[in-house]
C-alpha positions in Angstrom: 77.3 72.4 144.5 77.5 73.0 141.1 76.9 76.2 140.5 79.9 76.5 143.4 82.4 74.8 141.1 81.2 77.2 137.9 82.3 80.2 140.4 85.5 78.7 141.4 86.4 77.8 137.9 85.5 81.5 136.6 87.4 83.1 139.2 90.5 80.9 137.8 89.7 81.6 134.5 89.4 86.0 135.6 93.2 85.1 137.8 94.7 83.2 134.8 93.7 86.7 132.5 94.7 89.3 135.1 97.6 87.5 135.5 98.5 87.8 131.6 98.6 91.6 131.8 100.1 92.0 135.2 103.8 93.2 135.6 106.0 91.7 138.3 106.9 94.3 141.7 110.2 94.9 140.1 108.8 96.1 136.9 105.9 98.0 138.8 108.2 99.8 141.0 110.5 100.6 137.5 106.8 101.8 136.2 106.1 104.2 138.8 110.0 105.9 139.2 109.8 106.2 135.5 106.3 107.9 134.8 106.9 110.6 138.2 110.1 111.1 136.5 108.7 112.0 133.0 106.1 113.7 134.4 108.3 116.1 136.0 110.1 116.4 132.8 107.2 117.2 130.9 106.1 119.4 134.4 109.0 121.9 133.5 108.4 122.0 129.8 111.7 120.1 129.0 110.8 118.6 126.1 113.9 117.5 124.8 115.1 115.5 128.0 111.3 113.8 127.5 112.4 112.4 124.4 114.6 110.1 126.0 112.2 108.4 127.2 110.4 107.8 123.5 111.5 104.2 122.5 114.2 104.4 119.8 112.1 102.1 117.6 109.3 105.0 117.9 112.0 107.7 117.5 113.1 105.9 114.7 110.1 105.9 112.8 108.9 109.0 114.0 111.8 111.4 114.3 111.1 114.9 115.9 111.9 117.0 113.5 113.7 121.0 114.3 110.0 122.1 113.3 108.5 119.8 116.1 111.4 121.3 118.9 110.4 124.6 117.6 106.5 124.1 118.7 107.5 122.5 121.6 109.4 125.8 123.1 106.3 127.8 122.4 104.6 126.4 125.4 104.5 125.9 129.0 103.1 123.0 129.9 100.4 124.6 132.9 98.8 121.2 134.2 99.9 117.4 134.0 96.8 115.1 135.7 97.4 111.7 135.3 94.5 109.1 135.6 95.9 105.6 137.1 97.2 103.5 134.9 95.4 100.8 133.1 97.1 97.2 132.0 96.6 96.7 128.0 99.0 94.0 127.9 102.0 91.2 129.1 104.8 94.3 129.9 102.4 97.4 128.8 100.1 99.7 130.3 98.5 102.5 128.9 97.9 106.3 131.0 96.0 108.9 130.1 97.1 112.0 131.2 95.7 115.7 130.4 97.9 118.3 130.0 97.6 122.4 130.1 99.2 124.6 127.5 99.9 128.1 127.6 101.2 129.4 124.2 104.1 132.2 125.2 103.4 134.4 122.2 100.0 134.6 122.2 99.1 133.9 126.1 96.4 131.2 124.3 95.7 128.4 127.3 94.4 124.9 125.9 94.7 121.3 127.2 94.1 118.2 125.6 94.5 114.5 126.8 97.9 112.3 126.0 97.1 108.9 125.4 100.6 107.2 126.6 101.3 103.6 125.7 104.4 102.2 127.8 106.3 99.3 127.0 108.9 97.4 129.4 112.2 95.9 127.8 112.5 93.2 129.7 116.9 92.8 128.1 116.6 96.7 129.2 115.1 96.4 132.1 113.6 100.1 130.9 110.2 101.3 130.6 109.8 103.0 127.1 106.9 105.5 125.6 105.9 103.7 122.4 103.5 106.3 122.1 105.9 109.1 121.2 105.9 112.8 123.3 102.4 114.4 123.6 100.9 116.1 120.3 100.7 119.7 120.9 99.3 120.8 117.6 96.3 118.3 117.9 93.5 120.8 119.0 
C-alpha cells in the first residue's frame, strides 16, 4: 500500500509541474493560428510582414537594421519544417523549425535550424516571437 500512495503522490507532483507550463485552449488555439500564420509569412519570403510578429520589447532592443532587410531579400526561403512545439514555460513554448535558403545571386542553397522562443501577452491576448526573425547569416 505504500508504495501505491508514493505513485499517486508522484503523479500529483508530475500534474502540478505539467500544469505550470501548460497554456489554456484559448491560448493554444491563438498558438497554433499564429505560428501557421508566420510560417506562411516566412513560406513566401516576406520578411518584413514577419517582423510583426517580433515582440516590440525584442524589436526594441534588437532593431533590424536596412543592412539586415537587405540580406533578407537575397533569399528565398526553400523549406520551413517545424518540429512540434515544446512547453519551456507559464505562457511560452519554444519550436524548432529548419529552414532552406536559396541565395538569388549566387543560386547557393543552405538551411540551418531557428530556435523560436514564443511568449503569450496575456493584456494582448497575442503571441509574440521573443526570439527575434531567423538569423540568415549564421552558417
Amino acid at each position: 500500500m505504500p508504495g501505491r500512495l508514493y505513485l499517486i503522490a508522484l503523479c500529483l507532483v508530475f500534474a502540478a509541474l505539467a500544469g505550470c507550463a501548460a497554456v489554456s485552449k484559448g491560448e493554444e488555439r491563438l498558438l497554433e493560428e499564429t505560428l501557421e500564420t508566420y510560417a506562411s509569412v516566412i513560406r513566401w519570403s516576406n520578411f518584413e510582414e514577419a517582423a510583426s510578429f517580433v515582440d516590440p520589447e525584442t524589436l526594441k532592443a534588437h532593431p533590424i537594421s536596412p543592412v539586415d532587410l537587405q540580406r533578407y531579400h537575397q533569399v528565398q526561403v526553400t523549406a520551413y519544417n517545424e518540429q512540434p512545439i515544446r512547453h519551456i514555460g507559464e505562457h511560452e513554448v519554444q519550436q524548432l523549425v529548419e529552414i532552406g535558403l536559396v541565395n538569388v545571386n549566387t543560386q547557393s542553397a543552405r538551411s540551418f535550424v531557428d530556435k523560436q522562443v514564443w511568449h503569450f501577452n496575456e493584456k494582448e491576448r497575442r503571441w509574440w516571437l521573443v526570439s527575434g526573425l531567423p538569423d540568415i547569416t549564421a552558417h
